[in-house]
C-alpha positions as a LaTeX table, in Angstrom:
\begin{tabular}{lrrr}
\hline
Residue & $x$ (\AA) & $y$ (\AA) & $z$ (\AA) \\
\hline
Unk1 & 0.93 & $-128.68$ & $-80.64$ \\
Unk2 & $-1.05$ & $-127.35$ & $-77.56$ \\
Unk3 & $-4.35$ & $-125.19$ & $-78.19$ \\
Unk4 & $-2.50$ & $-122.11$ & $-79.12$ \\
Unk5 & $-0.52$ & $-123.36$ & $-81.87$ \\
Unk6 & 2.98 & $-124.02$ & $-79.37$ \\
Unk7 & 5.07 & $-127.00$ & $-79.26$ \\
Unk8 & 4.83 & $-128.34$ & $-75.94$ \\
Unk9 & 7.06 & $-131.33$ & $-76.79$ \\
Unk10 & 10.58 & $-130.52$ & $-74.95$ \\
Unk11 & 9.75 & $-126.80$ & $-74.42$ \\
Unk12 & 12.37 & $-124.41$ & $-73.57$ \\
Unk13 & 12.30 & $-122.18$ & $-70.46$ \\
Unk14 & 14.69 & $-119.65$ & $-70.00$ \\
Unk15 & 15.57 & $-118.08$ & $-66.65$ \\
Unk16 & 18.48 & $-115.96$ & $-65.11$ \\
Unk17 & 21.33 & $-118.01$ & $-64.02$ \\
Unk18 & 20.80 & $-117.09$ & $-60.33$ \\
Unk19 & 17.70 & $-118.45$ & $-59.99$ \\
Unk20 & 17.54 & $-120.86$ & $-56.91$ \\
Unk21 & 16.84 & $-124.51$ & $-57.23$ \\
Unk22 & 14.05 & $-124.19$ & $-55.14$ \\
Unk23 & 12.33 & $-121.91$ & $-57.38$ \\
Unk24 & 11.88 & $-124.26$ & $-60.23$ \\
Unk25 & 10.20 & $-127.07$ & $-58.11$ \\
Unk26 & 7.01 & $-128.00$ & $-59.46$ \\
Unk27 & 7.32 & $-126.80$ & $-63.25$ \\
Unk28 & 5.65 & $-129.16$ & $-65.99$ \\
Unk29 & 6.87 & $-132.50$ & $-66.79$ \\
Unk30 & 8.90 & $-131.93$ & $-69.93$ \\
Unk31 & 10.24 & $-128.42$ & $-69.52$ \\
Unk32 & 13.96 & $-128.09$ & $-70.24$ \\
Unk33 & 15.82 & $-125.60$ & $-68.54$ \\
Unk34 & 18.38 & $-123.12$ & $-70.25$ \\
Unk35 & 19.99 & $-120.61$ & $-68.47$ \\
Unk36 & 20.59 & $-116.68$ & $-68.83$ \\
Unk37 & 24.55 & $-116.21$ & $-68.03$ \\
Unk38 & 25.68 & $-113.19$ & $-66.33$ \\
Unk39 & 28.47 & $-112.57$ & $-68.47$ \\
Unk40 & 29.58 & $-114.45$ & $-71.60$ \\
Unk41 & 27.89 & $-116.02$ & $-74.51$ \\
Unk42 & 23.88 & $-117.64$ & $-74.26$ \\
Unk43 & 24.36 & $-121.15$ & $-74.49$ \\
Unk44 & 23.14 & $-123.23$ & $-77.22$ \\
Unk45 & 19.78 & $-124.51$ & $-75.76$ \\
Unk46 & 18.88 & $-120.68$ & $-74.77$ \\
Unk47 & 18.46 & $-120.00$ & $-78.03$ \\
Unk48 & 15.84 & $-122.89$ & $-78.85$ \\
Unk49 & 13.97 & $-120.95$ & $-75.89$ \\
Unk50 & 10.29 & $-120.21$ & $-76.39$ \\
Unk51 & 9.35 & $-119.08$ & $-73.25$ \\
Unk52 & 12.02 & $-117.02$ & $-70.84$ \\
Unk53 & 11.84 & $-115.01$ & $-67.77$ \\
Unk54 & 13.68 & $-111.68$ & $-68.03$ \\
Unk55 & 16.30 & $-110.91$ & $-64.94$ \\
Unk56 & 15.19 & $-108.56$ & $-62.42$ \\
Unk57 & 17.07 & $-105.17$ & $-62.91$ \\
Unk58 & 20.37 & $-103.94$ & $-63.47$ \\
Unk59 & 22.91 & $-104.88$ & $-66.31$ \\
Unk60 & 21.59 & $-108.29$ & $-66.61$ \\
Unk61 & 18.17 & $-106.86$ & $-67.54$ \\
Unk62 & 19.96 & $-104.55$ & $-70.08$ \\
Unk63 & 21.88 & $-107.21$ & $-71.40$ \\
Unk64 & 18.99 & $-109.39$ & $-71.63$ \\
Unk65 & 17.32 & $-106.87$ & $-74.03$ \\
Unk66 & 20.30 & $-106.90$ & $-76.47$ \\
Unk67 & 20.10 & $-110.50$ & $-76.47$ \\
Unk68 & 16.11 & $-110.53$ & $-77.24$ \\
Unk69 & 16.68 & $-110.50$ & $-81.44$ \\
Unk70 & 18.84 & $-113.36$ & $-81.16$ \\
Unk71 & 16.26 & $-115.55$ & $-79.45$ \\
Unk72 & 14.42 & $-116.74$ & $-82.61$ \\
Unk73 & 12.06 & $-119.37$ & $-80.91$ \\
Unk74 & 10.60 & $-117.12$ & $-78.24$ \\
Unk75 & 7.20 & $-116.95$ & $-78.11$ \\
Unk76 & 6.48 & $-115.88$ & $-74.43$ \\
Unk77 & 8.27 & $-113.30$ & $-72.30$ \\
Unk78 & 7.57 & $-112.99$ & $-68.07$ \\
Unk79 & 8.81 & $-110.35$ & $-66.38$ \\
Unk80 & 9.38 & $-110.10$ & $-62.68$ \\
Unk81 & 8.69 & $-106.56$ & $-62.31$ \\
Unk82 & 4.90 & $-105.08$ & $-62.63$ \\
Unk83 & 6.27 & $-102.02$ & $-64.64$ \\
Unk84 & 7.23 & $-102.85$ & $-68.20$ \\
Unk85 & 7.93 & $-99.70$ & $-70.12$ \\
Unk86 & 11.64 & $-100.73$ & $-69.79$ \\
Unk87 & 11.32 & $-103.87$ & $-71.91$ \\
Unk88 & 8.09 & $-102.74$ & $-74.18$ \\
Unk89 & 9.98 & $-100.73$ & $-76.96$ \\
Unk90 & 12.76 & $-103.58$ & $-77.12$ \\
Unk91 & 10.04 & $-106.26$ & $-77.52$ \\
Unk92 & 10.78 & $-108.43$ & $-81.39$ \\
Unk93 & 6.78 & $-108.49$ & $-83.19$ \\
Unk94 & 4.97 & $-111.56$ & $-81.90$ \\
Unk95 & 6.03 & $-112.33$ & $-78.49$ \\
Unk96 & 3.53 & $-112.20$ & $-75.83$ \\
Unk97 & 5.00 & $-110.04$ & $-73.16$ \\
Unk98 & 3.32 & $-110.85$ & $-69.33$ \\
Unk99 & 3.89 & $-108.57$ & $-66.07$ \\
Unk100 & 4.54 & $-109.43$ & $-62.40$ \\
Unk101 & 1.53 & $-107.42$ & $-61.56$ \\
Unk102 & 0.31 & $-108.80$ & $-58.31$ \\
Unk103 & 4.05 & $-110.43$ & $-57.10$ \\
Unk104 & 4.91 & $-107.03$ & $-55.82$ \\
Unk105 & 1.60 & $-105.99$ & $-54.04$ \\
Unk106 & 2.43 & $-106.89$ & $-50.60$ \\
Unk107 & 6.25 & $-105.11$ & $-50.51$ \\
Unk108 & 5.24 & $-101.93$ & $-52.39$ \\
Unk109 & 1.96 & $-101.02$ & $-50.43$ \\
Unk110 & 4.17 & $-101.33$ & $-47.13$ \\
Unk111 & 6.17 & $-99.30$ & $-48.82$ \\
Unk112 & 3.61 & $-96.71$ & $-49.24$ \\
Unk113 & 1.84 & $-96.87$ & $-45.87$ \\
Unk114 & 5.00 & $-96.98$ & $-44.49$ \\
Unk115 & 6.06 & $-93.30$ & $-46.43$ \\
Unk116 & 2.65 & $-91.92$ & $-45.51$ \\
Unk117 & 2.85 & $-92.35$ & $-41.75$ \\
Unk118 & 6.76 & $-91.62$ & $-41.83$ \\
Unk119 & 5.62 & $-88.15$ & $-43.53$ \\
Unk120 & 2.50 & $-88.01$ & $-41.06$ \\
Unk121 & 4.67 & $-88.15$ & $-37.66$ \\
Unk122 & 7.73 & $-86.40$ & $-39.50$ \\
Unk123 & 10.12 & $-89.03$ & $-39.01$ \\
Unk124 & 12.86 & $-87.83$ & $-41.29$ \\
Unk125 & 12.77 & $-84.61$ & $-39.66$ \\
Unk126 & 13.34 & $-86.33$ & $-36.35$ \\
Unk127 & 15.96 & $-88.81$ & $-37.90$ \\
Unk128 & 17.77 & $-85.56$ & $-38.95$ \\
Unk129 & 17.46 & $-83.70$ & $-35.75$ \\
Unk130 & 18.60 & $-86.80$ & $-34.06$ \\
Unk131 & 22.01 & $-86.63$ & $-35.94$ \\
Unk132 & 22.06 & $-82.91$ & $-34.95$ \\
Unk133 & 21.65 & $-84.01$ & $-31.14$ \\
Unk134 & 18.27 & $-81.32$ & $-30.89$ \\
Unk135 & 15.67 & $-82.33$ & $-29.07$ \\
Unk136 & 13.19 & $-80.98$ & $-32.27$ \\
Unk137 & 9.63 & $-81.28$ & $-30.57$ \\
Unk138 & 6.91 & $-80.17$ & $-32.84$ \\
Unk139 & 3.44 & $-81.01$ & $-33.03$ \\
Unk140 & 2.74 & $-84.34$ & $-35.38$ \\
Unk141 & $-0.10$ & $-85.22$ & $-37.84$ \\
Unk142 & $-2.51$ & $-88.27$ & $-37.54$ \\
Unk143 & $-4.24$ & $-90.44$ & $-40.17$ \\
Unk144 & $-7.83$ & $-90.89$ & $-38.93$ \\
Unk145 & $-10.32$ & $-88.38$ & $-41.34$ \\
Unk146 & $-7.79$ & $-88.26$ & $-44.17$ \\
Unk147 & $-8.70$ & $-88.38$ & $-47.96$ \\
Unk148 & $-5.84$ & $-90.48$ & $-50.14$ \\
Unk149 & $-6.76$ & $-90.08$ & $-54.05$ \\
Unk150 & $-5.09$ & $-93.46$ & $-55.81$ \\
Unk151 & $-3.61$ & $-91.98$ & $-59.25$ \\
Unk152 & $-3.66$ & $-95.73$ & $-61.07$ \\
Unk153 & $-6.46$ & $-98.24$ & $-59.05$ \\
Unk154 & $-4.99$ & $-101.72$ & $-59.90$ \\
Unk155 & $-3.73$ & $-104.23$ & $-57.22$ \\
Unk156 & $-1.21$ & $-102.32$ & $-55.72$ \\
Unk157 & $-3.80$ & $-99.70$ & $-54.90$ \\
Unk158 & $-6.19$ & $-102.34$ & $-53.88$ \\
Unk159 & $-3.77$ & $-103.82$ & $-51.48$ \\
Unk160 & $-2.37$ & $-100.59$ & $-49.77$ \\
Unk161 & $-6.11$ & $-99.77$ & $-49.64$ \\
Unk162 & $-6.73$ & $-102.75$ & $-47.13$ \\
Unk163 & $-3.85$ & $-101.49$ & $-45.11$ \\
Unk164 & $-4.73$ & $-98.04$ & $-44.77$ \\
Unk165 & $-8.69$ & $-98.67$ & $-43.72$ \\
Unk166 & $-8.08$ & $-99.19$ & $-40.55$ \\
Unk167 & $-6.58$ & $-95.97$ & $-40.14$ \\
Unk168 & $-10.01$ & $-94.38$ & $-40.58$ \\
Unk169 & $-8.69$ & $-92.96$ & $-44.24$ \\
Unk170 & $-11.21$ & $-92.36$ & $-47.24$ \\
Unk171 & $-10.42$ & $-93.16$ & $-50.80$ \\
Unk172 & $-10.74$ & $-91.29$ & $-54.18$ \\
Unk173 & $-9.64$ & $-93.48$ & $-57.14$ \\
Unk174 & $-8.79$ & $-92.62$ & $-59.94$ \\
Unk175 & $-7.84$ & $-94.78$ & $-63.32$ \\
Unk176 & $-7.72$ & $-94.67$ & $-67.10$ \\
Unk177 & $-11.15$ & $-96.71$ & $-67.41$ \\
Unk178 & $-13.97$ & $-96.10$ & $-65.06$ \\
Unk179 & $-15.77$ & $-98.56$ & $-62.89$ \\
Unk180 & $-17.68$ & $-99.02$ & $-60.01$ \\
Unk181 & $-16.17$ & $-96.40$ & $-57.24$ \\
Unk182 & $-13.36$ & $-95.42$ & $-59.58$ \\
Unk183 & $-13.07$ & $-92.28$ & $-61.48$ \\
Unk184 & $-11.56$ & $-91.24$ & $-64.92$ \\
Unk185 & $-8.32$ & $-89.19$ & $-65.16$ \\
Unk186 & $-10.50$ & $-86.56$ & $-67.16$ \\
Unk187 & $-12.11$ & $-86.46$ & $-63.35$ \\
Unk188 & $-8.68$ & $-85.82$ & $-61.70$ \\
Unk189 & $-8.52$ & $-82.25$ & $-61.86$ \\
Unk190 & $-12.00$ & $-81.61$ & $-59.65$ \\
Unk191 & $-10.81$ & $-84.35$ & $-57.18$ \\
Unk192 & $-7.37$ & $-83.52$ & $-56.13$ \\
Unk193 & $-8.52$ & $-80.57$ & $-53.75$ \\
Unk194 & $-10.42$ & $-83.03$ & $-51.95$ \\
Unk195 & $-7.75$ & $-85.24$ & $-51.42$ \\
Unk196 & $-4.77$ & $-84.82$ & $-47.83$ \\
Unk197 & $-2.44$ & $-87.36$ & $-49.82$ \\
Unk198 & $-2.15$ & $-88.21$ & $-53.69$ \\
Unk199 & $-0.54$ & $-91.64$ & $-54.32$ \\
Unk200 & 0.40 & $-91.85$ & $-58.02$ \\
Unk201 & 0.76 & $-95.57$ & $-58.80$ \\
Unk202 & 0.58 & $-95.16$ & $-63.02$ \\
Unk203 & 2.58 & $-97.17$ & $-65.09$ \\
Unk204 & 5.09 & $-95.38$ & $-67.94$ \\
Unk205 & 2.92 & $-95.51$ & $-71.40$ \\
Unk206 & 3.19 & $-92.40$ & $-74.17$ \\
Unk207 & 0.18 & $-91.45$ & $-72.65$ \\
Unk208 & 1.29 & $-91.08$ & $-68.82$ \\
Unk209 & 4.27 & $-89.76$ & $-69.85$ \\
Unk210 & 4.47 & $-86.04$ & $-67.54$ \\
Unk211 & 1.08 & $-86.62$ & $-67.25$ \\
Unk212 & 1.02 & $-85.16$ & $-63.75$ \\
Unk213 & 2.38 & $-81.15$ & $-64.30$ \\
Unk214 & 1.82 & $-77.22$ & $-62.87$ \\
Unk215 & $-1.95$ & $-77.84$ & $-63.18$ \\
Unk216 & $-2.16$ & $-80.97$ & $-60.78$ \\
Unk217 & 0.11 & $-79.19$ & $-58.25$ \\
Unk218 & $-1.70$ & $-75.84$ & $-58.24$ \\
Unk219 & $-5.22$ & $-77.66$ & $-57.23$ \\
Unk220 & $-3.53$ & $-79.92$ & $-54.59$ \\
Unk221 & $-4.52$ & $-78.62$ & $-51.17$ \\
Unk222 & $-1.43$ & $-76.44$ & $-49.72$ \\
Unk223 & 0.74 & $-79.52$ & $-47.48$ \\
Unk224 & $-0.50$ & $-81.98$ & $-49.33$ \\
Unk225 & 1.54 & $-85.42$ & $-49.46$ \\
Unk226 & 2.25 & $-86.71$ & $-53.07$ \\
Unk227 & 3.92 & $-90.16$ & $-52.77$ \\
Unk228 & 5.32 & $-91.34$ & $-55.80$ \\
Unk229 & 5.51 & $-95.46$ & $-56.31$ \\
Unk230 & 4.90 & $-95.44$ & $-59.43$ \\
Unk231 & 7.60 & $-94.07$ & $-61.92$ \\
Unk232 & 9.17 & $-90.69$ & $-61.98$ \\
Unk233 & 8.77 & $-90.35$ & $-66.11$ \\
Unk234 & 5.17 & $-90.20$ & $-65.55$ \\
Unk235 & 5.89 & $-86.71$ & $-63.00$ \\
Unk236 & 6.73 & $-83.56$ & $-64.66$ \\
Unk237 & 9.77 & $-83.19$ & $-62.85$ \\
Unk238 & 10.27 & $-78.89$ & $-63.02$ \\
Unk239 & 6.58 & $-78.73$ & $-62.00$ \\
Unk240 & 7.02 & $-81.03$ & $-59.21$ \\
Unk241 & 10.43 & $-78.86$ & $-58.00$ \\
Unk242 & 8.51 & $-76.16$ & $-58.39$ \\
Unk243 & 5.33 & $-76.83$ & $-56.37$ \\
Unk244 & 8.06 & $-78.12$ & $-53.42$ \\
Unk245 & 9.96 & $-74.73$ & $-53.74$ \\
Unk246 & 6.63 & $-72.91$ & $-53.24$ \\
Unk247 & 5.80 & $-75.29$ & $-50.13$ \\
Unk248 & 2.23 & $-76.29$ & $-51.61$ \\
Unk249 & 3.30 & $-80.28$ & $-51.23$ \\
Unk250 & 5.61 & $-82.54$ & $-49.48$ \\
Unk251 & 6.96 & $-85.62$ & $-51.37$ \\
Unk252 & 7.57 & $-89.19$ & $-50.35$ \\
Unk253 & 9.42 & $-91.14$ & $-53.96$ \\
Unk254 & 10.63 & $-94.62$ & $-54.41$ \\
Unk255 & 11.07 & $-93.50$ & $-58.42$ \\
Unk256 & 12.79 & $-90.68$ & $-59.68$ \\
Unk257 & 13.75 & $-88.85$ & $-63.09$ \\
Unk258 & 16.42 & $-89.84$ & $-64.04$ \\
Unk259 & 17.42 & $-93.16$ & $-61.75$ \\
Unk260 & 19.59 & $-93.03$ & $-60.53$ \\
Unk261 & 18.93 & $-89.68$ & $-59.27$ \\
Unk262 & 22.08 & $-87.40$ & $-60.67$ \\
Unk263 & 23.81 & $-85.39$ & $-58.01$ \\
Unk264 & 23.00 & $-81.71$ & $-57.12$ \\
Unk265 & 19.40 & $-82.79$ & $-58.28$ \\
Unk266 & 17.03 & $-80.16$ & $-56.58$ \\
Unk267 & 15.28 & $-83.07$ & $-54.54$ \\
Unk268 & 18.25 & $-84.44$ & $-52.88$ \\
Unk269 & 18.03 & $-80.87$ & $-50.60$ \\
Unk270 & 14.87 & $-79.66$ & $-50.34$ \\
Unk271 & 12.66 & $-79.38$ & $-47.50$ \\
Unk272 & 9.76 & $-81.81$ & $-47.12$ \\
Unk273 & 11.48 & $-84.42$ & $-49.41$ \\
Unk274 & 12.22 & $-87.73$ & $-48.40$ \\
Unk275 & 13.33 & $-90.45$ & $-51.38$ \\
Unk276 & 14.15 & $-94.52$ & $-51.41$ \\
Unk277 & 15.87 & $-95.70$ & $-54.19$ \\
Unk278 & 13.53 & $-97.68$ & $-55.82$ \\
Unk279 & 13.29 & $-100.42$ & $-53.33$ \\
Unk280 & 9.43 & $-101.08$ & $-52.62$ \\
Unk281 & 9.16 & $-104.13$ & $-54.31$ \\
Unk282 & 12.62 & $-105.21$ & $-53.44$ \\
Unk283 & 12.23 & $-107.85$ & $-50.83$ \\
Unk284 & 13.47 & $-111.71$ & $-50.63$ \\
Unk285 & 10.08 & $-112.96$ & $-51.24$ \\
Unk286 & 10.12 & $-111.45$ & $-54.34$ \\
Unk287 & 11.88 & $-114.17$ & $-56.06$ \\
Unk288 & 9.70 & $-116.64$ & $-54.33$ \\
Unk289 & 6.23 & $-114.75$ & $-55.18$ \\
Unk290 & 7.60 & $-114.54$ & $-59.14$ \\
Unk291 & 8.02 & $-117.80$ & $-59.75$ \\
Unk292 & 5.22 & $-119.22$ & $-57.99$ \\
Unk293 & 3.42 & $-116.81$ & $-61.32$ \\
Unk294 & 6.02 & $-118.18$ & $-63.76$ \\
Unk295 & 5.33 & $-121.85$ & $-63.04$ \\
Unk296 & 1.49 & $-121.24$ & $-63.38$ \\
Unk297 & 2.39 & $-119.56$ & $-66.48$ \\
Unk298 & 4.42 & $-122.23$ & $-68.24$ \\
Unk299 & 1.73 & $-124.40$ & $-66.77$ \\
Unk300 & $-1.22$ & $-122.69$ & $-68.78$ \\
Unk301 & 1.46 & $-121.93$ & $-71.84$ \\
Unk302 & 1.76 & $-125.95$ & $-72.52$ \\
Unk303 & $-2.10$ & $-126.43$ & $-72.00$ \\
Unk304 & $-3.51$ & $-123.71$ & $-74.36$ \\
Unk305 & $-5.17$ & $-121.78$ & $-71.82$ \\
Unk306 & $-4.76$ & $-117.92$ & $-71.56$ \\
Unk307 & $-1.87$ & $-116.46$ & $-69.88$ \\
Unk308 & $-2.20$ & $-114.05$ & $-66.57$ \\
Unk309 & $-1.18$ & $-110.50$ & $-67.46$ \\
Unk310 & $-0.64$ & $-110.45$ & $-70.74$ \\
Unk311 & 0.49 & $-106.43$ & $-71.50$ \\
Unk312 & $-2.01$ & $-104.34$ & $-73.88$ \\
Unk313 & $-1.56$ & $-100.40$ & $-74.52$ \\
Unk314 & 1.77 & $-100.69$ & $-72.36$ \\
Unk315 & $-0.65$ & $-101.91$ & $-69.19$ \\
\hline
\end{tabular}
């Protein structure tokens, strides 16, 4: 038994079946490998698994949460993706649930820099006029003097923060616990008409849930650009339509409510509304970034020590 009461003798790790070889170079002497199938039953020595990684997205993911009861051994769930409110309510009482926060830091505040100065020099406008064959020439927007207000300051926030400073932007920031240079979300209201762009970043708890409504919209600044890389849920979705009907913001999403958007949603058509479907964090290094945390988390699992990103309050 290791420090915090696990076996380390033979442990179990469980990972999707597509992971690559190359992934799971350099685990712990001892680990034994089972394998997540696509389709089909789990294989015997899945279910002696104490620690698994849950697959990234899609059916597999789904399926992976309908298998959870049956895995009687686990002690230690790792997710690849930084949100969690997909897996939390699923969770059996006693495992130790761990996020990717910091594997998609790189991809998602690209992402977000990326929407900003798209929206800034009205590149979808121009992509669309392009189709049209007009020559659409209209005056464009810089960067340099702009206020961004970060709804959620963790290390997303942090990273598209170092991208953005040489642009000559300021920062508001704004998170559930306050600390040096970062505000509380009682705060929010009073900030928000300071701010040129509002980058909501909050993960899905009960308590984020339409957290952002009518009230948020109606202090923005009129043009404002709300970027959404967070998660729609956490949006009041008839305010948002609303405030874009009544042209007081523009909106740059990579999340939506419901995903996938439904057709004849108001946002596929209106103006000053560009969407990605929840791609940010959707690279090829993902894979490689995710399991360079998973083997330092086995790692620290078999010696005792405490794991990175352990999930409290849904964070």
């Amino acid at each position: 038994m290791n420090a915090m009461g696990y076996s380390n003798r033979g442990m179990v790790l469980l990972v999707p079946e597509s992971t690559e070889a190359e992934h799971l170079v350099g685990l712990p002497e001892g680990v034994r490998l089972a394998y997540f199938p696509k389709e089909g039953p789990l294989p015997e020595e899945a279910l002696e698994a104490e620690f698994a990684v849950a697959p990234y997205g899609g059916a597999r993911a789904r399926r992976f949460l309908d298998e959870l009861p049956n895995l009687k051994r686990l002690k230690v769930v790792q997710t690849l993706t930084a949100g969690v409110d997909w897996i939390l309510p699923r969770l059996p009482a006693g495992v130790v649930l761990c996020d990717a926060a910091g594997v998609h830091d790189a991809p998602v505040a690209e992402w977000i820099v990326g929407a900003i100065l798209a929206a800034y020099k009205r590149f979808p406008e121009f992509r669309d006029a392009q189709r049209e064959g007009r020559w659409a020439y209209r005056w464009v927007e810089d960067l340099e003097g702009a206020t961004l207000l970060f709804l959620g300051y963790g290390s997303i926030a942090r990273a598209t923060e170092a991208r953005l400073a040489p642009f000559g932007v300021s920062f508001l920031r704004v998170a559930r616990t306050a600390r040096d240079g970062v505000y509380t979300l009682d705060e929010l209201p009073g900030l928000l008409p300071q701010a040129d762009v509002v980058v909501n970043l909050l993960p899905l708890t009960p308590f984020t849930e339409r957290l952002l409504g009518r009230e948020h919209f109606a202090r923005m600044k009129p043009g404002t650009l709300f970027v959404n890389a967070g998660r729609g849920k956490t949006v009041d979705q008839e305010a948002l339509v609303e405030a874009l009907r009544l042209g007081r913001v523009r909106f740059c999403s990579d999340v939506a409510d419901p995903e996938p958007l439904p057709e004849g949603h108001p946002l596929w058509s209106l103006p000053g509304v560009f969407l990605t479907p929840h791609v940010a964090g959707s690279t090829p290094k993902l894979f490689e970034r995710g399991f360079r945390l998973v083997r330092e988390q086995v790692a620290r699992y078999l010696r005792g020590e405490p794991l990175l990103n352990v999930v409290r309050e849904g964070y």
